[in-house]
C-alpha positions in Angstrom: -0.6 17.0 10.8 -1.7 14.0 9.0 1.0 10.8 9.1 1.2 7.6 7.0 3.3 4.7 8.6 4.1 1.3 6.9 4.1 -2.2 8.9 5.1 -5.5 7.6 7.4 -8.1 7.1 10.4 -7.4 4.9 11.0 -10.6 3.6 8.4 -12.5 1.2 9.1 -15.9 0.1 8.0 -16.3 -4.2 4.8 -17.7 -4.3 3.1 -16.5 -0.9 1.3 -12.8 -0.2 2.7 -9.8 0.2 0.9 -8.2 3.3 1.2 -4.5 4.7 -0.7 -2.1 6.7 -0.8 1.6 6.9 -1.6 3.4 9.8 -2.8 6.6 9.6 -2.4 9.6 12.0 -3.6 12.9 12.4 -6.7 12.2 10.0 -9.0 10.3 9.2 -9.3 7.1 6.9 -12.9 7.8 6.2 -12.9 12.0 6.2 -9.7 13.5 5.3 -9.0 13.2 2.2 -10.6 11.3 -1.2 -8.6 8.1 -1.5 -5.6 6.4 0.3 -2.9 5.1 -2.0 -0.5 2.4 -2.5 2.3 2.8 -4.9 5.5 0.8 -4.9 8.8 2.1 -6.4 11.2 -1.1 -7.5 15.1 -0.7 -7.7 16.2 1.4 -10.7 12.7 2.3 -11.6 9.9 4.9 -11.0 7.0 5.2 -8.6 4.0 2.6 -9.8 0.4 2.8 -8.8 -0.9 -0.1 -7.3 -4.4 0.8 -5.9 -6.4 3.1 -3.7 -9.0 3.2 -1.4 -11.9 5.8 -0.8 -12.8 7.5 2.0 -16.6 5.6 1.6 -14.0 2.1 1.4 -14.4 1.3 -2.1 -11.4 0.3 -4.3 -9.7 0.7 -7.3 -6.2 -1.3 -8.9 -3.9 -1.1 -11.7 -4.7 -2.9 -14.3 -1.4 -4.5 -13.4 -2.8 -5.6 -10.3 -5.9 -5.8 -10.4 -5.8 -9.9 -10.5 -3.9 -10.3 -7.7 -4.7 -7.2 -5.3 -6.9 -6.8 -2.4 -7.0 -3.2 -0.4 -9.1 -3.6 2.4 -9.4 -1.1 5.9 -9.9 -1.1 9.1 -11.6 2.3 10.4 -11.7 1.4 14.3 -7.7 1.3 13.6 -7.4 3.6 11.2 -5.3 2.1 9.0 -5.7 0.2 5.5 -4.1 -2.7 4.1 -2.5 -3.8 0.7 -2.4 -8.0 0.1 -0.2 -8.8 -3.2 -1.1 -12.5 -4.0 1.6 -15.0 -5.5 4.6 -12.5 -5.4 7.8 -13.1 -7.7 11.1 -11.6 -7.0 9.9 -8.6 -9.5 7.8 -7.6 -6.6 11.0 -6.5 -4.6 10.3 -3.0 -4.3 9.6 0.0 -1.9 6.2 0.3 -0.8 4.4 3.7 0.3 1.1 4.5 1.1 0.3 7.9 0.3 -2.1 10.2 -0.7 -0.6 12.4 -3.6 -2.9 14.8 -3.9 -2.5 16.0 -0.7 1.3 15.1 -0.4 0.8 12.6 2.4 3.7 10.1 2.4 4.5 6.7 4.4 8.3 6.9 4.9 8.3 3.4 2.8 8.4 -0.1 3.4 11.3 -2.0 1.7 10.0 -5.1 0.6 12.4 -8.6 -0.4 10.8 -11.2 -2.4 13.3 -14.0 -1.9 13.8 -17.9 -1.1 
């Protein structure tokens, strides 16, 4: 069965770039399903859409983070990443990659923003 996995640091300073990866299993980043999703749930609130990425690689954001969002992949890894430019502490948050639609889940990536 197809499995998401998170990878990253767990401490961001304010200011610098929030970097993870997700590494797919089971599937395929380019065949399995329509788009690979991040989406971020901070403390004491709901699930938020941050971006996806297609199986032909192209992107979409949040108008929230569109400015400061880059989803890129790697397909000889199988995996895609999520970059968050300038990050404040409101960017503490769990961080899944998923695809919904299909009810594919990371098991989530806690994420600190903090000095």
């Amino acid at each position: 069965q197809v499995q998401l996995q998170e990878s990253g640091p767990g401490l961001v300073k304010p200011s610098q770039t929030l970097s993870l990866t997700c590494t797919v299993s089971g599937g395929s980043i380019t065949s399995t399903v329509n788009y690979w999703d991040w989406i971020r749930q901070p403390p004491g609130k709901g699930l938020e859409w941050i971006g996806h990425i297609s199986k032909s690689g192209s992107t979409s954001y949040s108008p929230a983070f569109k400015r400061r969002t880059s989803i890129s992949r790697d397909t000889a890894k199988n995996q895609f990443t999520l970059q968050l430019n300038f990050v404040t502490p409101e960017d503490t948050a769990v961080y899944y990659c998923a695809s919904p639609p299909n009810d594919y889940w990371g098991q989530g990536a806690q994420v600190t923003v903090s000095s």
